[in-house]
PDB file of N, H, CA, C and O in Angstrom:
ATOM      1  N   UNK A   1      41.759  36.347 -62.185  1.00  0.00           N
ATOM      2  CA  UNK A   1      42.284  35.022 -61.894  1.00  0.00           C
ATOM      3  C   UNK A   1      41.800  34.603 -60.510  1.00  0.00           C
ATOM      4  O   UNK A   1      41.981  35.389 -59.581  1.00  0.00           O
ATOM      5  N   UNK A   2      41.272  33.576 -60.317  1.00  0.00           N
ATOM      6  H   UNK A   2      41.124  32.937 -61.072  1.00  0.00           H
ATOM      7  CA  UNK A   2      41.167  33.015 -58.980  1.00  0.00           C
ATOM      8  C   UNK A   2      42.031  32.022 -58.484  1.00  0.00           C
ATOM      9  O   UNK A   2      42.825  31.538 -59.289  1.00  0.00           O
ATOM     10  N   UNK A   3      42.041  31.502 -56.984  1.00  0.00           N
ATOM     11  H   UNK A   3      41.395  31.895 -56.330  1.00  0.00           H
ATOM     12  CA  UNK A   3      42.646  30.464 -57.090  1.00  0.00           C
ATOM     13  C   UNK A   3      42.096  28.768 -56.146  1.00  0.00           C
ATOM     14  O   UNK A   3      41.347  28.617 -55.181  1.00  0.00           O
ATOM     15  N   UNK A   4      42.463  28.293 -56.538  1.00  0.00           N
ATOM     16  H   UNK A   4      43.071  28.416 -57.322  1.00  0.00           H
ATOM     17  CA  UNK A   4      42.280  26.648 -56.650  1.00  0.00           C
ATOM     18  C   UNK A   4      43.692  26.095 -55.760  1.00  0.00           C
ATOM     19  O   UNK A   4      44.888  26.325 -55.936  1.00  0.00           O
ATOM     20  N   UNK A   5      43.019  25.327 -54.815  1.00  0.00           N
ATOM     21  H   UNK A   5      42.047  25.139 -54.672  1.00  0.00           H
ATOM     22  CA  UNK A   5      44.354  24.824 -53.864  1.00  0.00           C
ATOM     23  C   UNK A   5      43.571  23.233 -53.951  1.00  0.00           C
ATOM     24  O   UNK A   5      42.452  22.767 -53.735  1.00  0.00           O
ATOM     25  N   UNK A   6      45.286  22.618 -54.533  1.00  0.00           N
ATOM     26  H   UNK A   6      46.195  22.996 -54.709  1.00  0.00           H
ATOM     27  CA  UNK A   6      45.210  21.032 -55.112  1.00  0.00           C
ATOM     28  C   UNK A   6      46.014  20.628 -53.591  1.00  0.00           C
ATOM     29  O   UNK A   6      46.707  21.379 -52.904  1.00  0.00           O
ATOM     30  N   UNK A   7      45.661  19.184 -53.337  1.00  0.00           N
ATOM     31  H   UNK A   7      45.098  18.574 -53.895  1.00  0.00           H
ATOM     32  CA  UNK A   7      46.188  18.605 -52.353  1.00  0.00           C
ATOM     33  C   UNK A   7      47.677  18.160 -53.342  1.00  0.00           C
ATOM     34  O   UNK A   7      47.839  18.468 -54.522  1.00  0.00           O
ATOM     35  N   UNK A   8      48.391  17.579 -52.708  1.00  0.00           N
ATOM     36  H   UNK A   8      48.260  17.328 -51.749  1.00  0.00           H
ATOM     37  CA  UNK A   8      49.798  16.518 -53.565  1.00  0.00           C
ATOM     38  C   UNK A   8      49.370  15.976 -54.542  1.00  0.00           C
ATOM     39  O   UNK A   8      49.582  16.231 -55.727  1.00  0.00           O
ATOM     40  N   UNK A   9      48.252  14.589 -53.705  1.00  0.00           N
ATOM     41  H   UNK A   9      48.080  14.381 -52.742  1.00  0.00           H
ATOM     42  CA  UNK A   9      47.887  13.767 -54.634  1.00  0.00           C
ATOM     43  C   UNK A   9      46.976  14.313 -55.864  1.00  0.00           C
ATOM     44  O   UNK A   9      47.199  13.916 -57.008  1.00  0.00           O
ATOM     45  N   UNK A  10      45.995  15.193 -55.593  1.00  0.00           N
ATOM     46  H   UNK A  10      45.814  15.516 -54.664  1.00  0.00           H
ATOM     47  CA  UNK A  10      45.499  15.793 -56.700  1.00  0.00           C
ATOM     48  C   UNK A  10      46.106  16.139 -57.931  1.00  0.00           C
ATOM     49  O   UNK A  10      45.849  15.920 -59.115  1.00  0.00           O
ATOM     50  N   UNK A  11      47.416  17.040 -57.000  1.00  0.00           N
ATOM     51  H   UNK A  11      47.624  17.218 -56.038  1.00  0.00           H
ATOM     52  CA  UNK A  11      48.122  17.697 -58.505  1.00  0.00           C
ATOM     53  C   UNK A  11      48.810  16.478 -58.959  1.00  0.00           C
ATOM     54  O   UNK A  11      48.882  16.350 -60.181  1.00  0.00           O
ATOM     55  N   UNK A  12      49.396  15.439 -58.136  1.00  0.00           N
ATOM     56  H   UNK A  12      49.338  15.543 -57.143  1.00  0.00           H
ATOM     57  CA  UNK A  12      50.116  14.789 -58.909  1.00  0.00           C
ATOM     58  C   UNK A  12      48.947  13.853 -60.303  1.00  0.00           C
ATOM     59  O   UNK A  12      49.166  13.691 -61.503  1.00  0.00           O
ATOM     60  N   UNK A  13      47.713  13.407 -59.416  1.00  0.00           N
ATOM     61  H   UNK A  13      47.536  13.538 -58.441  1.00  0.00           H
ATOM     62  CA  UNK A  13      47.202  12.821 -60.707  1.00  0.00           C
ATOM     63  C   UNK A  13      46.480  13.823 -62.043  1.00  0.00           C
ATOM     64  O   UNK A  13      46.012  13.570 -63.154  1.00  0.00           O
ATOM     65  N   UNK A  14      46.666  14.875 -61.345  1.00  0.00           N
ATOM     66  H   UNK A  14      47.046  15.080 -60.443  1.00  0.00           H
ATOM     67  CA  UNK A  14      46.727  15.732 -62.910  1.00  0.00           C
ATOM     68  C   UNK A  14      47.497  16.000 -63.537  1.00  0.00           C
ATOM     69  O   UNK A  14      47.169  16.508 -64.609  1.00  0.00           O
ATOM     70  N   UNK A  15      48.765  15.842 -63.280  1.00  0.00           N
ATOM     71  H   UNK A  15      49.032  15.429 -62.409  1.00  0.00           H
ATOM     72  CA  UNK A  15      50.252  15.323 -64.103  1.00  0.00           C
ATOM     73  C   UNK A  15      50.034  14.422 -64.859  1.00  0.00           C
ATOM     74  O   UNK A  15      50.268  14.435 -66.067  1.00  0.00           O
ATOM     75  N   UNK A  16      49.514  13.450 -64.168  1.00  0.00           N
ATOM     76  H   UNK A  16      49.324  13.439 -63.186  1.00  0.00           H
ATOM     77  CA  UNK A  16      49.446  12.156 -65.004  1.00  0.00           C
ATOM     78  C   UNK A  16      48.411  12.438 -65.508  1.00  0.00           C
ATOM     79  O   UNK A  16      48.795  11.896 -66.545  1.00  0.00           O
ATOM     80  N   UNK A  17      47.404  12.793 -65.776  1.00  0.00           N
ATOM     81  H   UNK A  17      47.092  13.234 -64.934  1.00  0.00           H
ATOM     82  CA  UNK A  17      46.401  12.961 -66.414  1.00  0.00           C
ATOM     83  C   UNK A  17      46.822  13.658 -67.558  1.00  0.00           C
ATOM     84  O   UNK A  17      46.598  13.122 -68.644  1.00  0.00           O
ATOM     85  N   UNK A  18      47.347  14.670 -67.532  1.00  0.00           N
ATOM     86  H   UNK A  18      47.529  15.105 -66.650  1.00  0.00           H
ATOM     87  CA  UNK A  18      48.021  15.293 -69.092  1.00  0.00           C
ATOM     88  C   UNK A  18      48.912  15.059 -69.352  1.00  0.00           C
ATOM     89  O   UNK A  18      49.302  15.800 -70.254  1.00  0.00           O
ATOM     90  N   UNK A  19      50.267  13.675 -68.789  1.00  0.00           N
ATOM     91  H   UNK A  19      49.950  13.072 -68.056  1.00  0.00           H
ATOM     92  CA  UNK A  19      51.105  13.293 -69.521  1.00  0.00           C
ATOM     93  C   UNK A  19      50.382  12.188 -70.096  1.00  0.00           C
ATOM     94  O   UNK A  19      50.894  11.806 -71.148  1.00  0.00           O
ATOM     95  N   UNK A  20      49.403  11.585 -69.758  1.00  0.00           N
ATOM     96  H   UNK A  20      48.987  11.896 -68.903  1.00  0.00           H
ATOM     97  CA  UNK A  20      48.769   9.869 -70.575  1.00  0.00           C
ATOM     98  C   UNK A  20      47.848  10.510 -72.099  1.00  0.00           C
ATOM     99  O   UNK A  20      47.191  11.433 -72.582  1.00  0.00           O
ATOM    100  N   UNK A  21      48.358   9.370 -72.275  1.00  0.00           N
ATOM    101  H   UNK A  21      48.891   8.620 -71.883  1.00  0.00           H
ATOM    102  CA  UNK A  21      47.878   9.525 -73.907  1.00  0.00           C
ATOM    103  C   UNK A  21      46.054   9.220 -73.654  1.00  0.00           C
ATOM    104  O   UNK A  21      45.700   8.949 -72.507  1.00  0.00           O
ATOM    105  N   UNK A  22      45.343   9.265 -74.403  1.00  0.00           N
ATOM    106  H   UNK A  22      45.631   9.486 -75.335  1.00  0.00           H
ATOM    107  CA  UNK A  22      44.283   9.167 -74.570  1.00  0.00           C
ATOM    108  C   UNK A  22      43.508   8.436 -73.613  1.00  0.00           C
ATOM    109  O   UNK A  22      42.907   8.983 -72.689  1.00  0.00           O
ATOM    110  N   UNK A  23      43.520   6.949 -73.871  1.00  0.00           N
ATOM    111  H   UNK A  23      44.009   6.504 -74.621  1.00  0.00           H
ATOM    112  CA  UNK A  23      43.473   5.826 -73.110  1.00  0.00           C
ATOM    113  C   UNK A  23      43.789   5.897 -71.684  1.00  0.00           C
ATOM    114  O   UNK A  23      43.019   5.666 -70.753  1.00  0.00           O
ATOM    115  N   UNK A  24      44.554   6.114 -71.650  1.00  0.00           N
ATOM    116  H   UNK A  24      45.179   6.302 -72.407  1.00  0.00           H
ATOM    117  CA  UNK A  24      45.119   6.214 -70.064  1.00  0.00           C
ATOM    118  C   UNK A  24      44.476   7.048 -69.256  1.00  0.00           C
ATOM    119  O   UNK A  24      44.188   6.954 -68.063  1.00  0.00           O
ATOM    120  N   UNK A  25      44.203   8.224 -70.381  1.00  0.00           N
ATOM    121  H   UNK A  25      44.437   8.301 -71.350  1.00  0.00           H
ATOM    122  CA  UNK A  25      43.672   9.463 -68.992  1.00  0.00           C
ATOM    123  C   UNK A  25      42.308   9.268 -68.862  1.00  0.00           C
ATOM    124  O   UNK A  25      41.710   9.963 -68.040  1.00  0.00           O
ATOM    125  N   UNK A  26      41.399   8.033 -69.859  1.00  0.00           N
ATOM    126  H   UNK A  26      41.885   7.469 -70.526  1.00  0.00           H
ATOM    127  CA  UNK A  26      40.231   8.028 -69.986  1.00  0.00           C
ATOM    128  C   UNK A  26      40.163   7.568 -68.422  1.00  0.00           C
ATOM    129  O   UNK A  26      39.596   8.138 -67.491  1.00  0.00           O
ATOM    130  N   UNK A  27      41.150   5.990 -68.425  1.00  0.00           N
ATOM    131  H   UNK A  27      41.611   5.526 -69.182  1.00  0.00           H
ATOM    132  CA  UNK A  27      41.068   5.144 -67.762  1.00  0.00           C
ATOM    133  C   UNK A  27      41.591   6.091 -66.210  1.00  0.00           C
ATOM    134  O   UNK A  27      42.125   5.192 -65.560  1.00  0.00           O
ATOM    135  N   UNK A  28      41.639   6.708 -65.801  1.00  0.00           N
ATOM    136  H   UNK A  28      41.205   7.438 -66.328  1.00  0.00           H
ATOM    137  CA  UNK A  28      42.027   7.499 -64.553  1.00  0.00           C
ATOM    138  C   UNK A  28      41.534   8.514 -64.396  1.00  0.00           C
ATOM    139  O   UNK A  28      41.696   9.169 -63.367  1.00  0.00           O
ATOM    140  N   UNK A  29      40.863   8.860 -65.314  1.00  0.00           N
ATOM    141  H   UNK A  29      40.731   8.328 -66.151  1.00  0.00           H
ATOM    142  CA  UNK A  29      38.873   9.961 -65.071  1.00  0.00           C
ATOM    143  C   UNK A  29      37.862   9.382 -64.320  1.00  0.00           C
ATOM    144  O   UNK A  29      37.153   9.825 -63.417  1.00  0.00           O
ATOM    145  N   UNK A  30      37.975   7.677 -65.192  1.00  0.00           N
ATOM    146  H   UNK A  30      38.550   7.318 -65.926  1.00  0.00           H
ATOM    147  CA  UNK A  30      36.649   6.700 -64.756  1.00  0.00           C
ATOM    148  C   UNK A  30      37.529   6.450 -63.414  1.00  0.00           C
ATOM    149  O   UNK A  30      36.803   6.339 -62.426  1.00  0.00           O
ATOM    150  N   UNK A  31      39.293   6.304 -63.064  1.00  0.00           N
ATOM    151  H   UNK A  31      39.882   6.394 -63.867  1.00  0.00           H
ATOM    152  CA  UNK A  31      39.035   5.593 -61.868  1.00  0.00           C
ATOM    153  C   UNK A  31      38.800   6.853 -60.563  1.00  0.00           C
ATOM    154  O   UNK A  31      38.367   6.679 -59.423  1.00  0.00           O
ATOM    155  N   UNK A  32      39.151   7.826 -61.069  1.00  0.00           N
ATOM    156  H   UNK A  32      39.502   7.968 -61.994  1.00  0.00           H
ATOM    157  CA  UNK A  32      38.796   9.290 -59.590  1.00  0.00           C
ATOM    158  C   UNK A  32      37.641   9.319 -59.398  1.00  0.00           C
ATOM    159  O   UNK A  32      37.285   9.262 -58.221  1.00  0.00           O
ATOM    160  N   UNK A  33      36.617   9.416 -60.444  1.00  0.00           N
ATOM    161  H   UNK A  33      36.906   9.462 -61.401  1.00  0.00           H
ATOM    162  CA  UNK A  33      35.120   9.857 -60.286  1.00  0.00           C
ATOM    163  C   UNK A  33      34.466   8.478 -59.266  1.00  0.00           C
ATOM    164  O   UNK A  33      33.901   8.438 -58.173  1.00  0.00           O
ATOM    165  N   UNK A  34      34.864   7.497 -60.223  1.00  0.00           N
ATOM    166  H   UNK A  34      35.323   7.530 -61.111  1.00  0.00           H
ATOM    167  CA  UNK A  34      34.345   5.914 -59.328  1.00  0.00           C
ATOM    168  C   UNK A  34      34.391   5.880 -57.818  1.00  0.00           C
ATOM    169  O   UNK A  34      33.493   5.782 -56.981  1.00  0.00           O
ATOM    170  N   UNK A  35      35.827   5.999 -57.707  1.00  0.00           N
ATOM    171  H   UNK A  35      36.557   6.078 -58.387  1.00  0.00           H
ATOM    172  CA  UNK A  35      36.591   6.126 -56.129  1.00  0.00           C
ATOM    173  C   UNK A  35      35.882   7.253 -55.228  1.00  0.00           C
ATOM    174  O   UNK A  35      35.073   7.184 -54.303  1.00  0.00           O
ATOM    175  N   UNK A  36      36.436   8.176 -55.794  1.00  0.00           N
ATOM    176  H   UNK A  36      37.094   8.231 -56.546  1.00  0.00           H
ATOM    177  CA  UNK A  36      36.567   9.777 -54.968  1.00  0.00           C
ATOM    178  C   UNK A  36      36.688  11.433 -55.593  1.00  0.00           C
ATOM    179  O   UNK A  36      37.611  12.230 -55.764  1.00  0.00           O
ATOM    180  N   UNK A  37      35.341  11.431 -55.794  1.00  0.00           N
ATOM    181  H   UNK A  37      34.592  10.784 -55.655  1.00  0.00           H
ATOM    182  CA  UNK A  37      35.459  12.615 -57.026  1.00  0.00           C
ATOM    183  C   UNK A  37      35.542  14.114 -56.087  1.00  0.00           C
ATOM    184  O   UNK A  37      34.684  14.789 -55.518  1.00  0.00           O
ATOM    185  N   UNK A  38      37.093  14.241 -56.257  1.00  0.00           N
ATOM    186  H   UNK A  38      37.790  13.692 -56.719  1.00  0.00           H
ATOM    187  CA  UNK A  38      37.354  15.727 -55.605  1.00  0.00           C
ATOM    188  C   UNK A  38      37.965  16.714 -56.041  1.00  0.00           C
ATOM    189  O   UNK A  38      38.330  17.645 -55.324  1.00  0.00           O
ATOM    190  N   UNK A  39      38.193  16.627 -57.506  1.00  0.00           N
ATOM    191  H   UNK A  39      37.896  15.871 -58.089  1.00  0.00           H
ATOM    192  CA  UNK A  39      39.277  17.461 -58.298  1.00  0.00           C
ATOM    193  C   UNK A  39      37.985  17.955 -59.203  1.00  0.00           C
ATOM    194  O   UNK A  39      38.051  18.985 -59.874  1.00  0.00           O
ATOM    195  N   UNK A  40      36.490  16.904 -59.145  1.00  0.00           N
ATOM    196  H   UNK A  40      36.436  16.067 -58.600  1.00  0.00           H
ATOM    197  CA  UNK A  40      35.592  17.446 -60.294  1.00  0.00           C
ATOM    198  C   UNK A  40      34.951  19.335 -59.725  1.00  0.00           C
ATOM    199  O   UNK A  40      34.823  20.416 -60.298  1.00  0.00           O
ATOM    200  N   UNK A  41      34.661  18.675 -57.985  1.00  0.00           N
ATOM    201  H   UNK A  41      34.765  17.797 -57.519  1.00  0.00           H
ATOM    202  CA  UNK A  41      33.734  19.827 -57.639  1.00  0.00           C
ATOM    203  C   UNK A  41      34.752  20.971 -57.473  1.00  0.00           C
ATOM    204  O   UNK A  41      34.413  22.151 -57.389  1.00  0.00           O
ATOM    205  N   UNK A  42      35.790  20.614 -57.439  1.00  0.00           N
ATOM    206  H   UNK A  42      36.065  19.655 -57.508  1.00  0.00           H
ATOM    207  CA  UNK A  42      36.664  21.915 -56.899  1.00  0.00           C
ATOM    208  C   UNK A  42      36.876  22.986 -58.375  1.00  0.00           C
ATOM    209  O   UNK A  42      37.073  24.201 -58.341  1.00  0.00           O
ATOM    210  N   UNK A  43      36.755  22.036 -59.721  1.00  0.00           N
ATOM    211  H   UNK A  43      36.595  21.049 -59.748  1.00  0.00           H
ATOM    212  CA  UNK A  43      37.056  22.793 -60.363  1.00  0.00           C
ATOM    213  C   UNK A  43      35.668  23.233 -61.174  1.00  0.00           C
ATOM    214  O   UNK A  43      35.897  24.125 -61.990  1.00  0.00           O
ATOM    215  N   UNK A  44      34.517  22.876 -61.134  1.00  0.00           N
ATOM    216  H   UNK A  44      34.331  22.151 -60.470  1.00  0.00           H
ATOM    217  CA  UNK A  44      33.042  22.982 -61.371  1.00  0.00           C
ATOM    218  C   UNK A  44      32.992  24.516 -60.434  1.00  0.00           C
ATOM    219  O   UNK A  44      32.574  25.447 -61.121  1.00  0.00           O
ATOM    220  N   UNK A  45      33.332  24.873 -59.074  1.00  0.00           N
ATOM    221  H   UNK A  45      33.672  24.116 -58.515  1.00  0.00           H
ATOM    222  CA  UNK A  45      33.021  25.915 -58.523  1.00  0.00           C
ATOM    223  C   UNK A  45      33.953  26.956 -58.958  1.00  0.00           C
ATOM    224  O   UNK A  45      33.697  28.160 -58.972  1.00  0.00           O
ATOM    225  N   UNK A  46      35.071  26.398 -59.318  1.00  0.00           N
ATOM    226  H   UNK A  46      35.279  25.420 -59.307  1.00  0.00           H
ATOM    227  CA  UNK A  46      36.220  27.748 -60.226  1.00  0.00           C
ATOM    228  C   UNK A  46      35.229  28.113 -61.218  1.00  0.00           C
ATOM    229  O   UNK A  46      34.623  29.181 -61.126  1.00  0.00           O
ATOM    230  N   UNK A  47      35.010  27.222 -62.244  1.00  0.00           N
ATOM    231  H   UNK A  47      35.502  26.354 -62.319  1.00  0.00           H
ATOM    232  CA  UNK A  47      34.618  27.795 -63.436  1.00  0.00           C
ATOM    233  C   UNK A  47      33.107  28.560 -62.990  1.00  0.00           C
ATOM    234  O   UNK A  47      32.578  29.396 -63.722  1.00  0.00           O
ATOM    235  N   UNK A  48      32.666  28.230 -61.995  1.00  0.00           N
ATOM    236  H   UNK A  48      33.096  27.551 -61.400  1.00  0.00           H
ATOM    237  CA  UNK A  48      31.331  29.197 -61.836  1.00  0.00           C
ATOM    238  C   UNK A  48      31.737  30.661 -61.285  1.00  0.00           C
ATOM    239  O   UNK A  48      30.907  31.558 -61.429  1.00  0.00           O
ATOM    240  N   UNK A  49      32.908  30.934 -60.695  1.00  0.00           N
ATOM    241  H   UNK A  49      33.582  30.205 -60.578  1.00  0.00           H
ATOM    242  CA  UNK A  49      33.642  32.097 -60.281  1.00  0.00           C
ATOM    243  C   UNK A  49      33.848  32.401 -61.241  1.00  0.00           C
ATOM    244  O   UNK A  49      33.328  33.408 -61.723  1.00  0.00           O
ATOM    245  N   UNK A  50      34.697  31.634 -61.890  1.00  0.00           N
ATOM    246  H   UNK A  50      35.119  30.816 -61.499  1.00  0.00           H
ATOM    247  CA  UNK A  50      34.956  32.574 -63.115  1.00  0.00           C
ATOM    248  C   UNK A  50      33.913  33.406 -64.227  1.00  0.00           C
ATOM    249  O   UNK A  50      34.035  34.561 -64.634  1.00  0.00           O
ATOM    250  N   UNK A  51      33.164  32.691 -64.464  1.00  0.00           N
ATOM    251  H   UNK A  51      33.065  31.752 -64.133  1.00  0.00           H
ATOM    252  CA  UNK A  51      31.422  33.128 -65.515  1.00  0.00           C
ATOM    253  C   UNK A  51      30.995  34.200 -64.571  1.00  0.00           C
ATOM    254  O   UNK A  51      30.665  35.277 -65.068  1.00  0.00           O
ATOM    255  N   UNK A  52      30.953  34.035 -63.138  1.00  0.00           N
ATOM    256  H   UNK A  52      31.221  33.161 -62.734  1.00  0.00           H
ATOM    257  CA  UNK A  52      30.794  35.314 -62.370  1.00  0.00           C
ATOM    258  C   UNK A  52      31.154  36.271 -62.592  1.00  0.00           C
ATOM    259  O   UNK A  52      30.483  37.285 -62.785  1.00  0.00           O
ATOM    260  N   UNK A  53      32.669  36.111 -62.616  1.00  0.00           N
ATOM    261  H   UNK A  53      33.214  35.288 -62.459  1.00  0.00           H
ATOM    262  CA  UNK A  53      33.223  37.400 -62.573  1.00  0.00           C
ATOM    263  C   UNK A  53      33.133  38.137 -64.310  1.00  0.00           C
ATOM    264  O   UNK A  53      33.001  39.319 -64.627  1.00  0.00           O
ATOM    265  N   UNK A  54      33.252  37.019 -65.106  1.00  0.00           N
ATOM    266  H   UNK A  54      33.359  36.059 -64.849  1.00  0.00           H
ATOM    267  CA  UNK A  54      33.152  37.304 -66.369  1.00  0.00           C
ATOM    268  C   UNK A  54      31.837  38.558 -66.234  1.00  0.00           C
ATOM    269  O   UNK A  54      31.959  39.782 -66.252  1.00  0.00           O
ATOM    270  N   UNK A  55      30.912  37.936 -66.133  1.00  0.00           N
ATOM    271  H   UNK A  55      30.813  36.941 -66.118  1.00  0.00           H
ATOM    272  CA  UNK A  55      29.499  38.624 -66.304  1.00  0.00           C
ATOM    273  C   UNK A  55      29.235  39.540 -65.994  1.00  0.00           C
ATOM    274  O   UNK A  55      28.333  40.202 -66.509  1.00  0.00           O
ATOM    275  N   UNK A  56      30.588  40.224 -64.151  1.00  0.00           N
ATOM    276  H   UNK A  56      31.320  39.687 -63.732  1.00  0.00           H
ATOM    277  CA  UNK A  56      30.629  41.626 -63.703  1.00  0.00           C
ATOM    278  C   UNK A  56      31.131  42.422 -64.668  1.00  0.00           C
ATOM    279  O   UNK A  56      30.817  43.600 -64.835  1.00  0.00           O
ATOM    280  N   UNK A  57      32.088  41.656 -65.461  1.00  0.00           N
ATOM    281  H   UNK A  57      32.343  40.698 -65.326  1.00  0.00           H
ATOM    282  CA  UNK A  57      33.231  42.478 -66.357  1.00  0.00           C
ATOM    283  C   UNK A  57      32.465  43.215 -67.591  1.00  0.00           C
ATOM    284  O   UNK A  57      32.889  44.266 -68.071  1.00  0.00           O
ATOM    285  N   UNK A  58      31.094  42.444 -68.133  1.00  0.00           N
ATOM    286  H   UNK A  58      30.749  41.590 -67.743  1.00  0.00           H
ATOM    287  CA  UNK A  58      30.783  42.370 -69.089  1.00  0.00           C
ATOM    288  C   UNK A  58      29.289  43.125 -69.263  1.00  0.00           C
ATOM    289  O   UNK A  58      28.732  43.146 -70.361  1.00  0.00           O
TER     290      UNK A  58
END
């Protein structure tokens, strides 16, 4: 397991991101990335830790 440190606002719009129905969370993907994309790279470098570590394991 690794870990990932979310600011407030981060975690809070990933709340909202998995309480909105379809539509909604489309519409608040397009508006983070547009604005201020900081929840993409943080979690793009987890998942490369993770395949890392996978690959030691394996």
């Amino acid at each position: 397991m690794i870990g990932v440190e979310f600011s407030s606002k981060e975690l809070a719009f990933l709340l909202a991101l998995l309480e909105a129905d379809r539509q909604t969370a489309l519409q608040l993907l397009a508006a983070e990335h547009a604005y201020r994309p900081t929840l993409l790279p943080k979690l793009q470098e987890a998942e490369k830790v993770l395949k890392a570590m996978k690959n030691l394991e394996g």
